[in-house]
C-alpha positions as CSV (number, residue, x, y, z in Angstrom):
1,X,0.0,0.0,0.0
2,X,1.3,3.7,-0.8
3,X,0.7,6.5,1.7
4,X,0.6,9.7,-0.4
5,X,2.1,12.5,1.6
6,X,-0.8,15.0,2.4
7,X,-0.4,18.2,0.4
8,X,0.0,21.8,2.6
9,X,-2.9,23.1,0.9
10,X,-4.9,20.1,2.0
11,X,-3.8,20.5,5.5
12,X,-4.9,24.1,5.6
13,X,-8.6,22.9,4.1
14,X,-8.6,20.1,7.1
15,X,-7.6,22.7,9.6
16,X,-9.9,24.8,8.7
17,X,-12.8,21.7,8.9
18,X,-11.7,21.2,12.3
19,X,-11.6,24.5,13.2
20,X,-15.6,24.9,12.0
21,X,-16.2,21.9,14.1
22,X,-14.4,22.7,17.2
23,X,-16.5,26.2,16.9
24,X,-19.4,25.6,19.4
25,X,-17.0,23.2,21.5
26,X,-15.0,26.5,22.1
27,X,-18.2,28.5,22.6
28,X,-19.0,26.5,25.4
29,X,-15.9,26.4,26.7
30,X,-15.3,30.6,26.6
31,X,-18.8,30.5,28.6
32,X,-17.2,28.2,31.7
33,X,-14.1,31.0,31.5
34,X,-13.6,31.7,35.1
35,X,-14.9,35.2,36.8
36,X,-14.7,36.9,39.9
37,X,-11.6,36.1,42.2
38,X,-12.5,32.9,43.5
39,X,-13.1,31.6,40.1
40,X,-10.0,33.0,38.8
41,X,-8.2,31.3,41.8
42,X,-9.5,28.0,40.9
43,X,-8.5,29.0,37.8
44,X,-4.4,29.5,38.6
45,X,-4.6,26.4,40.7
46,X,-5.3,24.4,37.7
47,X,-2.8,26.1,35.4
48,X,0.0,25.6,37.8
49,X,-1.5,22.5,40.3
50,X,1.6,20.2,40.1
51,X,-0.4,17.2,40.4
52,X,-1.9,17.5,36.9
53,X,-6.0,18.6,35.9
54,X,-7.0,14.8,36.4
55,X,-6.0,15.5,40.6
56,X,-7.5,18.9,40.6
57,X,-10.9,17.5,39.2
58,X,-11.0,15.0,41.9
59,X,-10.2,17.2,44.8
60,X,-12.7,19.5,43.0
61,X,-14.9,16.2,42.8
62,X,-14.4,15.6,47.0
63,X,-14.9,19.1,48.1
64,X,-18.2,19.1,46.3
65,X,-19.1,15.8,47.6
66,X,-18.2,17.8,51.8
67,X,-20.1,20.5,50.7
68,X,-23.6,18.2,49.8
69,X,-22.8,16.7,53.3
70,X,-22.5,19.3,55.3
71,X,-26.1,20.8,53.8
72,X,-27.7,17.5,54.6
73,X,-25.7,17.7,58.1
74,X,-27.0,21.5,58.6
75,X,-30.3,20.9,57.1
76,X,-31.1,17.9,59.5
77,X,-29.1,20.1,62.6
78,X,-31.6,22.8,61.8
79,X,-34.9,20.1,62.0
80,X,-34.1,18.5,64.9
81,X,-32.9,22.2,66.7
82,X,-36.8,23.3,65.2
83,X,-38.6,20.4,66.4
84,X,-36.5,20.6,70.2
85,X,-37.8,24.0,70.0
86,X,-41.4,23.1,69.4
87,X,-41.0,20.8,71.8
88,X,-40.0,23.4,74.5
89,X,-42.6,25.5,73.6
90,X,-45.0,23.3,74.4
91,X,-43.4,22.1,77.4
92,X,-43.6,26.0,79.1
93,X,-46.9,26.0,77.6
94,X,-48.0,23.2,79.8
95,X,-45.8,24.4,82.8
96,X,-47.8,27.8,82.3
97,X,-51.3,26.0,82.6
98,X,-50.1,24.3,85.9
99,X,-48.7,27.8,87.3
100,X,-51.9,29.6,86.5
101,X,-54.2,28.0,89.5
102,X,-51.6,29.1,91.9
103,X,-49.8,32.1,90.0
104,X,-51.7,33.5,87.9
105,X,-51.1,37.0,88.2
106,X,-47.1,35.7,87.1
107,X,-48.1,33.4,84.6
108,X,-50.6,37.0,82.9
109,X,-47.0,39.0,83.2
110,X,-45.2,36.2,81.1
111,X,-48.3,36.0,78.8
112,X,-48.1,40.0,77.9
113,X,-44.3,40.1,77.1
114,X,-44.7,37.0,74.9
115,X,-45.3,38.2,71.2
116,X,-48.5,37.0,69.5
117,X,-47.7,33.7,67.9
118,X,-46.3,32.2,71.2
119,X,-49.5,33.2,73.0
120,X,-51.2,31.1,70.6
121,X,-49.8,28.2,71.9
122,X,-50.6,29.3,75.8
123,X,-54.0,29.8,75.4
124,X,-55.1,26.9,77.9
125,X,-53.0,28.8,80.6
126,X,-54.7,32.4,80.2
127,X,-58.2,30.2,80.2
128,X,-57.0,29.3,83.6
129,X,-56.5,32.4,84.9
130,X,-59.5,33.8,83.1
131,X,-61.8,31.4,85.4
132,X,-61.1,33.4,88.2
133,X,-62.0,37.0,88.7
134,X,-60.0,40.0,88.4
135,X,-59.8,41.1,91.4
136,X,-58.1,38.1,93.1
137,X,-55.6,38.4,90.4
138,X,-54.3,42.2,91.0
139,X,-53.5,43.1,87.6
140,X,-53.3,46.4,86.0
141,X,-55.6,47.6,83.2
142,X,-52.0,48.1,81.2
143,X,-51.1,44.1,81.2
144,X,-54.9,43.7,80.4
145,X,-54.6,45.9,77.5
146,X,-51.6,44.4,76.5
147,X,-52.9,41.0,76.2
148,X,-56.2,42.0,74.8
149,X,-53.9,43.8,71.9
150,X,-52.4,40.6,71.2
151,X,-55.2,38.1,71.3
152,X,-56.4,40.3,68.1
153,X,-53.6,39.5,66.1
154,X,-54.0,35.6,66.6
155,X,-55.4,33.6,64.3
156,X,-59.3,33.1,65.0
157,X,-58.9,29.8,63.7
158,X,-56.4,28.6,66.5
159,X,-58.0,25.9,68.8
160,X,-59.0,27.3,72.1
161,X,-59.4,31.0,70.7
162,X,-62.6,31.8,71.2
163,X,-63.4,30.3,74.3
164,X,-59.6,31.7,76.1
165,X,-61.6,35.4,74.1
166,X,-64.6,35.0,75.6
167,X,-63.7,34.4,78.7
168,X,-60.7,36.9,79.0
169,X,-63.4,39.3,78.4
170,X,-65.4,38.1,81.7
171,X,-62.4,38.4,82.9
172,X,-61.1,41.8,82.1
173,X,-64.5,43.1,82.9
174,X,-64.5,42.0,86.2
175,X,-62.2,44.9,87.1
176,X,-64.1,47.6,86.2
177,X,-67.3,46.2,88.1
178,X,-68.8,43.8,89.9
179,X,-71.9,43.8,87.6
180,X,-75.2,44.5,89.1
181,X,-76.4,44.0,92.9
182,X,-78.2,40.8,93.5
183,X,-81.5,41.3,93.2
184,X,-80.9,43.8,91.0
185,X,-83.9,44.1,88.4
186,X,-83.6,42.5,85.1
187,X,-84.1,44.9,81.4
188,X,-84.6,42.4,78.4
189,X,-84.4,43.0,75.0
190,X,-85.7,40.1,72.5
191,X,-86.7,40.8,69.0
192,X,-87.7,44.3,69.5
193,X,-86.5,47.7,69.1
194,X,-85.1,50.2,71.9
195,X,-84.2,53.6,70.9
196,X,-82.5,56.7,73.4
197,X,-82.4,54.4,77.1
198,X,-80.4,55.0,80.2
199,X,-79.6,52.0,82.3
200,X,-77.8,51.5,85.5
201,X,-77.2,48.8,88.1
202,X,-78.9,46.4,86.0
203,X,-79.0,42.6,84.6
204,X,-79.1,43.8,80.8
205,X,-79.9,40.8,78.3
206,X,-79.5,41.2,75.0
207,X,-81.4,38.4,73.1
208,X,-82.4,39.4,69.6
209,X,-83.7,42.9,68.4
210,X,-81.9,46.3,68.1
211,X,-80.8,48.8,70.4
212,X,-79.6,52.5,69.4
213,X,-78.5,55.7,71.2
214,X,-77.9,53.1,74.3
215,X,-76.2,53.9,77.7
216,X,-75.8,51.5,80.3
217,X,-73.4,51.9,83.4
218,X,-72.8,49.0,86.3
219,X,-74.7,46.7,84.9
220,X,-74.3,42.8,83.8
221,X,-74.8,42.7,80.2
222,X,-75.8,39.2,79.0
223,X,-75.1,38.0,75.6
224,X,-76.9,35.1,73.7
225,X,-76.3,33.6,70.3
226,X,-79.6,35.5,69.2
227,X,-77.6,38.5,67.0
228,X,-78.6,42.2,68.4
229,X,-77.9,45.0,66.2
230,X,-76.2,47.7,68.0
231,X,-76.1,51.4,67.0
232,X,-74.5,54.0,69.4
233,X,-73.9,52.1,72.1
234,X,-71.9,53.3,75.2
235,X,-71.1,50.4,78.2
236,X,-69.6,51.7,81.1
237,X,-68.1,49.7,84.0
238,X,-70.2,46.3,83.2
239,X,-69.8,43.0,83.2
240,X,-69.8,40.7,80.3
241,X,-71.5,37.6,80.2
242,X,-71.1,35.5,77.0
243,X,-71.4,31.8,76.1
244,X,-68.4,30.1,75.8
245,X,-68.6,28.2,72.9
246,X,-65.6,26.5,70.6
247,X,-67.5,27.7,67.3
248,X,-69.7,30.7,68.1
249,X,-72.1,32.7,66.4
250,X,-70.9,35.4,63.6
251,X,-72.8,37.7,66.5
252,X,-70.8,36.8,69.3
253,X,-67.9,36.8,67.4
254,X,-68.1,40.4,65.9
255,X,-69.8,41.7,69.9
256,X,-66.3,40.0,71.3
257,X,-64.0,41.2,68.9
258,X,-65.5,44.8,70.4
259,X,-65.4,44.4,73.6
260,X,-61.8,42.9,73.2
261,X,-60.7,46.1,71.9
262,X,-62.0,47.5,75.1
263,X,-60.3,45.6,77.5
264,X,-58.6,47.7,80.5
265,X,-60.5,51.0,79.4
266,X,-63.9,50.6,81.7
267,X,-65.7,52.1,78.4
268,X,-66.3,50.4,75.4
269,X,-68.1,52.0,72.6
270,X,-70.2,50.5,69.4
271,X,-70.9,52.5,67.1
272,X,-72.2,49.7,64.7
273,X,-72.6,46.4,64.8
């Protein structure tokens, strides 16, 4: 077999072929072309690495492999420090709920430093201390106020809420009066209209109807489920009575979101409901 000796202009056409095809290679390769200094470290280290590129690549190759690692390490640290958390959370929440027979004016104190979303999970412990009445607590109208605040900014739909709401309201009200004297007469409204009234030192009930231009002073206002529309309304020094329910009436829960915003002021105003 002869082997014809390939011309130099032939060699300058296959160059140029495998220049055209080596084109996008290069492309790509241009695109990986190290920036910023870390990249043009890792660069430097390849060009002069004394044990060769197939070395670097593996090192390259291992440090990745301790980086994937470590995330899984940190990633797993950070679920088991979470869930320890959650864990003690609900370990102080329980703690709480014990303290509040005994302490409950400390266990209110902790309650109104703690910022809304860990309140949620110590509702059981302000129902506790909401069973009792105000007065045998000693609290000021500014840690009432403060946890009042708060309880509007949990979520309604956190179990527990409305009935730690409901009777936090009792609860706060208690302060501001004793409600009416026993034997105190008893004003009802049910399904009927009251317009421009005065009360005082009464047992109010509110059980359907509407009631405008309203004042009542000392007296013990008693909710029911029935809804009351409310125009004007001025309660001064009285004492809440609402059922405690889990799922209450869009009444009751509109009337205590109200009175919630009262709490610790002795006067709470509707102007519509």
């Amino acid at each position: 077999m002869v082997v014809m000796p390939i011309l130099n202009q032939d060699c300058k056409k296959i160059r140029r072929e495998i220049d055209d095809a080596l084109k996008p290679i290069k492309s790509d390769i241009l695109s990986l072309s190290p920036k910023g200094s870390w990249a043009r470290a890792l660069h430097r280290a390849k060009e002069f690495s004394i044990f060769g590129p197939t070395a670097l690549l593996a090192m390259v190759i291992a440090l990745t492999i301790t980086l994937v690692n470590r995330r899984d390490t940190d990633v797993k640290f950070q679920t088991n420090t979470e869930n320890s958390l959650k864990r003690l959370d609900s370990l102080e929440a329980s703690v709480r709920a014990i303290q509040a027979v005994n302490a409950p004016m400390k266990v209110v104190q902790e309650l109104a430093a703690l910022d809304a979303s860990t309140l949620a999970k110590n509702l059981l412990a302000l129902q506790k201390v909401s069973e009792k009445r105000l007065s045998d607590v000693n609290l000021t109208t500014g840690v009432l106020r403060e946890v009042g605040h708060k309880l509007q900014s949990i979520d309604e739909n956190t179990p527990g809420y409305w009935p730690t709401v409901i009777q936090f309201i009792r609860f706060a009200s208690t302060g501001a009066s004793s409600g009416a004297a026993a034997g105190a007469g008893t004003f009802t409204i049910a399904n009927s209209v009251t317009n421009g009234m005065k009360l005082k030192n009464k047992v109010l009930i509110l059980d359907g109807g509407s009631i405008a231009n309203f004042y009542c002073e000392n007296c013990t206002v008693v909710l029911t489920e029935n809804p009351v529309q409310m125009r004007g309304v001025v309660f001064v020094n009285c004492l809440f009575e609402i059922p405690v329910l889990e799922a209450p009436s869009d009444f009751i829960k509109q009337a205590s979101r109200m009175l919630l915003a009262g709490v610790g002021s002795g006067t709470t105003t509707i102007d519509q409901l």
